[in-house]
C-alpha positions in Angstrom: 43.4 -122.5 113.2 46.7 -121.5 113.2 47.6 -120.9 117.5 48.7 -117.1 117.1 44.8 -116.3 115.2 43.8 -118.5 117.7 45.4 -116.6 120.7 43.8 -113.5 118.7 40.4 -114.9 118.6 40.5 -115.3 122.5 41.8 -112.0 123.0 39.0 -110.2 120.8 36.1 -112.4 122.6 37.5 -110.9 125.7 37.5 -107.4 124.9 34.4 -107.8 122.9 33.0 -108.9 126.4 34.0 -105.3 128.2 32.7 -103.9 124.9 29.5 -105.3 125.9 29.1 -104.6 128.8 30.2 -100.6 128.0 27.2 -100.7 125.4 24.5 -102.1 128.2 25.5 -99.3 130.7 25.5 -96.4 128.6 22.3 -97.9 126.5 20.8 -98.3 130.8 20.9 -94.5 131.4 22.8 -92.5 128.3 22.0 -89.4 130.8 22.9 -90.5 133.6 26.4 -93.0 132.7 27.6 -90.9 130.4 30.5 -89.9 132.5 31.3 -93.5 133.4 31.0 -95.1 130.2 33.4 -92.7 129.1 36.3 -93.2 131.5 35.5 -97.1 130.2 35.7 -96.4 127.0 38.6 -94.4 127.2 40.4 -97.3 129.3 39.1 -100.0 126.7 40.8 -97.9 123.8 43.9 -98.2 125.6 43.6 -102.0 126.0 43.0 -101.9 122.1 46.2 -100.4 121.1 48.4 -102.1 124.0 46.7 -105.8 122.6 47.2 -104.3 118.5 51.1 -103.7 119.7 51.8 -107.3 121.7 50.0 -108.6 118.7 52.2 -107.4 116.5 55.3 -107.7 118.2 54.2 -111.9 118.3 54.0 -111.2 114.3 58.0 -110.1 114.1 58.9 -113.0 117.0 57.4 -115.6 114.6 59.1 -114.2 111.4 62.2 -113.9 113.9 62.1 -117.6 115.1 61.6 -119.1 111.1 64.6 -116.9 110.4 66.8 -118.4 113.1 65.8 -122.0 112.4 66.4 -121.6 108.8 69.8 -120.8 109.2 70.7 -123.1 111.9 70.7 -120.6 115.2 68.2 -122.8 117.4 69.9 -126.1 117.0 69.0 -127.3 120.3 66.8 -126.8 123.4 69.5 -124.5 125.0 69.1 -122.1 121.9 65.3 -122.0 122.2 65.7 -121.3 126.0 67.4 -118.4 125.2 65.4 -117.4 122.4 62.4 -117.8 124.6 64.2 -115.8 127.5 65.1 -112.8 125.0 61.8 -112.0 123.7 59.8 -112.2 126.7 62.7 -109.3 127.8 64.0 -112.0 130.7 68.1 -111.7 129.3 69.5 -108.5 127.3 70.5 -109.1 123.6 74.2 -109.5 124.5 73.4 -112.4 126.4 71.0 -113.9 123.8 74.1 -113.5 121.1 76.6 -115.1 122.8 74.0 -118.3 124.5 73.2 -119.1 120.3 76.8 -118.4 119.5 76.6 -115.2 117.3 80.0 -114.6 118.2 82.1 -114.3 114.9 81.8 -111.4 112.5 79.9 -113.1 109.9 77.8 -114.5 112.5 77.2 -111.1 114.4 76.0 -109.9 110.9 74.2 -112.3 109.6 72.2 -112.2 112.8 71.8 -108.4 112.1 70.1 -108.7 109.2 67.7 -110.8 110.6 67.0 -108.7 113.6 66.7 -106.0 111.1 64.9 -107.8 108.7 61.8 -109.1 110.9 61.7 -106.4 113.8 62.2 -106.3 117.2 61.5 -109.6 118.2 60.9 -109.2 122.0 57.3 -109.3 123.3 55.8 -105.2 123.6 56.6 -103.6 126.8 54.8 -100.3 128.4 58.4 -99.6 129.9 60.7 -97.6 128.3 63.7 -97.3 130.7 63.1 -94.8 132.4 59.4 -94.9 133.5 56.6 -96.2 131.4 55.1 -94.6 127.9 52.7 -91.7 127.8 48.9 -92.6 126.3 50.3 -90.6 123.3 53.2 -92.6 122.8 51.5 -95.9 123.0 48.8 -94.3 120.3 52.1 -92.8 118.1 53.3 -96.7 118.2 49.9 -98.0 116.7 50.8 -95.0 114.0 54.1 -96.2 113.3 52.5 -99.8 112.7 50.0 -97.9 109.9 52.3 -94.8 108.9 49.7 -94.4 105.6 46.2 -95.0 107.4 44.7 -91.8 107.5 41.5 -92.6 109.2 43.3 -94.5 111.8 45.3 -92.0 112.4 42.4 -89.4 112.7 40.5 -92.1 115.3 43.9 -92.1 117.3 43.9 -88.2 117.6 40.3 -88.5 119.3 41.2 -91.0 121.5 44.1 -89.1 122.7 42.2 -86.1 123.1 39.8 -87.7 125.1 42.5 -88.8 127.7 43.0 -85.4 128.8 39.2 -85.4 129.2 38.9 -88.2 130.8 41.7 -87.5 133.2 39.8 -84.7 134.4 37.2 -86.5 135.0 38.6 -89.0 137.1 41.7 -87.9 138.6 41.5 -83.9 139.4 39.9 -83.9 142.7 38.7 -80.2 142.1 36.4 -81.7 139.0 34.3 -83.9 140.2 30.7 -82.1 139.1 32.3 -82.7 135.7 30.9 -84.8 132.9 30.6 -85.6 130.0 26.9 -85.4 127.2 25.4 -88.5 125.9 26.8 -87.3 123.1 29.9 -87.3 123.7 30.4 -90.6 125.3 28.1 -91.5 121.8 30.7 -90.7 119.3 33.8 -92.1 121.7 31.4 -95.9 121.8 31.8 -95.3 117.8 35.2 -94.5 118.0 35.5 -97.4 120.2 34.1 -100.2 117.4 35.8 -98.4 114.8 39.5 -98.4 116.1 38.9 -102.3 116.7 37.6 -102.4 113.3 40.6 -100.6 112.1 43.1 -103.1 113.8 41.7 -106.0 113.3 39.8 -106.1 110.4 37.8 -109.1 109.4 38.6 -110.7 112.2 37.2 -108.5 114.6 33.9 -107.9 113.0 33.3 -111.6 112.6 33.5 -111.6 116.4 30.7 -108.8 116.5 28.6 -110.2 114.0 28.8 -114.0 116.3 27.4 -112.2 119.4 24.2 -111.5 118.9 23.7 -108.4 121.6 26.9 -106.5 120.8 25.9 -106.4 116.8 22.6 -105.3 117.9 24.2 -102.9 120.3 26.4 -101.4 117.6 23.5 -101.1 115.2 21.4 -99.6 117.9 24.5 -96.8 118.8 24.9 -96.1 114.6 20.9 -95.7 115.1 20.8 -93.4 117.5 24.0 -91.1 116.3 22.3 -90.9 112.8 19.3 -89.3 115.2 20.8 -86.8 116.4 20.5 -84.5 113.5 17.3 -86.3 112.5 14.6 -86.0 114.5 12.5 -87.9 112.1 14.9 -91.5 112.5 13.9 -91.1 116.1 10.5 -91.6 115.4 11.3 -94.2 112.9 13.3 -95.5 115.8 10.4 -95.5 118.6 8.3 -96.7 115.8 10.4 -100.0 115.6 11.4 -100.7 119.0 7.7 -100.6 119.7 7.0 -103.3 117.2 9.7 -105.2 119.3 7.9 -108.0 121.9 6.5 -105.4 124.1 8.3 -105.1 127.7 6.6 -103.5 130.3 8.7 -100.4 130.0 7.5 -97.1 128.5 10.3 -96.3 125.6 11.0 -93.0 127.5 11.6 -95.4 130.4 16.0 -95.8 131.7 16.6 -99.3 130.4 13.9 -99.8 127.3 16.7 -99.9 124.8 18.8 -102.7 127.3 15.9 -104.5 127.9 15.0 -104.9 124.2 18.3 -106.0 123.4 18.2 -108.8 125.8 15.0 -109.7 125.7 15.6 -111.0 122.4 18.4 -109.2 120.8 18.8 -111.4 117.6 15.3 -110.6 116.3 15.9 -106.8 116.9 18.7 -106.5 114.6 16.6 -108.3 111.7 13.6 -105.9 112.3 16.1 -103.0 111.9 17.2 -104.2 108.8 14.2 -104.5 107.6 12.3 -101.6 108.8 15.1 -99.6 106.8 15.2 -101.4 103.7 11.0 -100.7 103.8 11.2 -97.7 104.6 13.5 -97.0 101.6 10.9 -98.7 99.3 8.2 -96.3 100.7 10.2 -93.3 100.0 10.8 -94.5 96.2 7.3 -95.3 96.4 6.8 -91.4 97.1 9.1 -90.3 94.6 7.6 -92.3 91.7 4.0 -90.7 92.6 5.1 -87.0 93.2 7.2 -87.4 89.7 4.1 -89.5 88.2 1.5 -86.0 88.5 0.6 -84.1 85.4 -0.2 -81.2 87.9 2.6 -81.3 90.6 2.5 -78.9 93.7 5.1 -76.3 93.8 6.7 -78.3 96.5 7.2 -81.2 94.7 10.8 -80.8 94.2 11.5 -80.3 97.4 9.6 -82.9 98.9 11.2 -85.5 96.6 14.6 -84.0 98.2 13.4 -84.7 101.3 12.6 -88.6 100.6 15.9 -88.9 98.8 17.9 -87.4 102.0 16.0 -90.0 103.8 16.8 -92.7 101.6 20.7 -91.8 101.7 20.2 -91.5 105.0 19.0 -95.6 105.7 21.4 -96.7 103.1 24.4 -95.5 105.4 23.0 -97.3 108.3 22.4 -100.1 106.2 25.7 -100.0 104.9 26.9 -98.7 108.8 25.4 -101.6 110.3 24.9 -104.6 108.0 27.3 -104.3 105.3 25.0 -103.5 102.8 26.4 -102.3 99.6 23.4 -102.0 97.1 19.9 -101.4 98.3 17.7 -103.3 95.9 
């Protein structure tokens, strides 16, 4: 593995550990932690775009370095020392030109193109100058990176607006009885998987799917935001975790959901998967019969409405939380 994915991997299995750890406090008490989960999540956002940037910036110094060695500017150790010195910001540009002897015209231009050509080189920095960047103009950088991505873009305008929330809640002494739903803090969790999804891709959803409690924890949070407009998945929902090796917790009990997940967290996400994909077979099942009668209720149309809604319904959180494309 090449050592920049590698220093990505490591930098993903440590956010995906404060990601955890956000899921098992909110999943503890949704109620009652809303309001700190929240502030987490809203920090942990941050993290994700200031990580996103420094990763990229790495991106432009390696396109920078293959430039410079290509055409003969790091030609020995003292050139690498300054090259090392200007991108981690520790000399100004001027200096950097004149220690790897960009000193003539052509070589003062040919060194512009390259500048030009791969990016600012120098490692991302929170300080602009004069002070540091704004929330908002960390999130407009992470824009600028995507300038097309409409749905990142849309995720980055609710995490912004949260901040002002958030800042409410922990900074305005004359808030304090503030807080947030469980709903709320629901859909900022989602945000929260999403806008790492959005960043990293592939690489940060293989991460998920290796740790087998935060890709039941994300199926579990898609789960229960499905719910909340249908009151019938929640059944479907007790109905499952009670099939789950029974702990000695009543499921309106703080903690049942935490307690399932770590009791045995890998066989939880498989029962999901396949209480939805039976459950989809049993509404077909439905739909065949009511279209099967010679002599059908008046009803019938609407009740094989109702099956398909929940049939579309378990095909997103399929999809949502498994990947699956095409129910069978």
């Amino acid at each position: 593995m090449p050592p920049q994915q590698d220093a990505l991997e490591r930098r993903i299995n440590d956010l995906i550990d404060l990601i955890r750890d956000a899921c098992e406090f909110y999943l503890l008490s949704p109620a009652k932690n809303a309001r700190a989960v929240f502030i987490l999540v809203d920090d942990l956002c941050e993290l994700i775009m200031k990580t996103a940037l420094e990763e990229a910036a790495k991106i432009r110094q390696n396109n920078f370095r293959a430039l410079l060695f290509g055409n003969n500017f790091l030609v020995g150790e003292a050139h690498k020392a300054a090259f090392r010195q200007y991108v981690s910001r520790e000399i100004a540009e001027a200096q950097f030109r004149s220690d790897v002897g960009a000193v003539s015209a052509a070589r003062k231009t040919e060194l512009d193109r390259y500048i030009a050509q791969s990016g600012d080189p120098r490692d991302w920095s929170q300080d602009k100058g004069e002070g540091f960047k704004g929330f908002d103009e960390v999130a407009q950088e992470v824009k600028e990176l995507h300038p097309t991505d409409a749905i990142l873009h849309g995720l980055l305008d609710a995490v912004v607006g949260r901040r002002t929330t958030r800042n409410r809640l922990f900074h305005d002494q004359r808030q304090t009885g503030l807080t947030v739903s469980e709903d709320k803090c629901l859909d900022a969790l989602l945000d929260l998987f999403a806008l790492a999804e959005k960043l990293w891709g592939t690489n940060f959803r293989s991460v998920v799917d290796s740790n087998a409690v935060v890709r039941a924890q994300r199926a579990v949070l898609y789960f229960k935001s499905k719910a909340r407009t249908r009151g019938y998945l929640l059944n479907e929902y007790n109905t499952l975790v009670s099939k789950q090796r029974k702990p000695i917790l009543n499921r309106a009990a703080q903690g049942y959901d935490y307690h399932v997940l770590q009791n045995d967290a890998t066989a939880f996400y498989s029962r999901i998967k396949t209480h939805l994909e039976e459950k989809i077979a049993r509404s077909r099942n439905k739909i065949a019969r009511l279209q099967a009668l010679k002599d059908p209720p008046g009803d019938r149309d609407i009740k094989v409405a109702m099956q398909e809604q929940e049939i579309t319904v378990c095909e997103e959180l399929l999809r949502d939380c498994f990947g699956v494309i095409n129910v069978p």
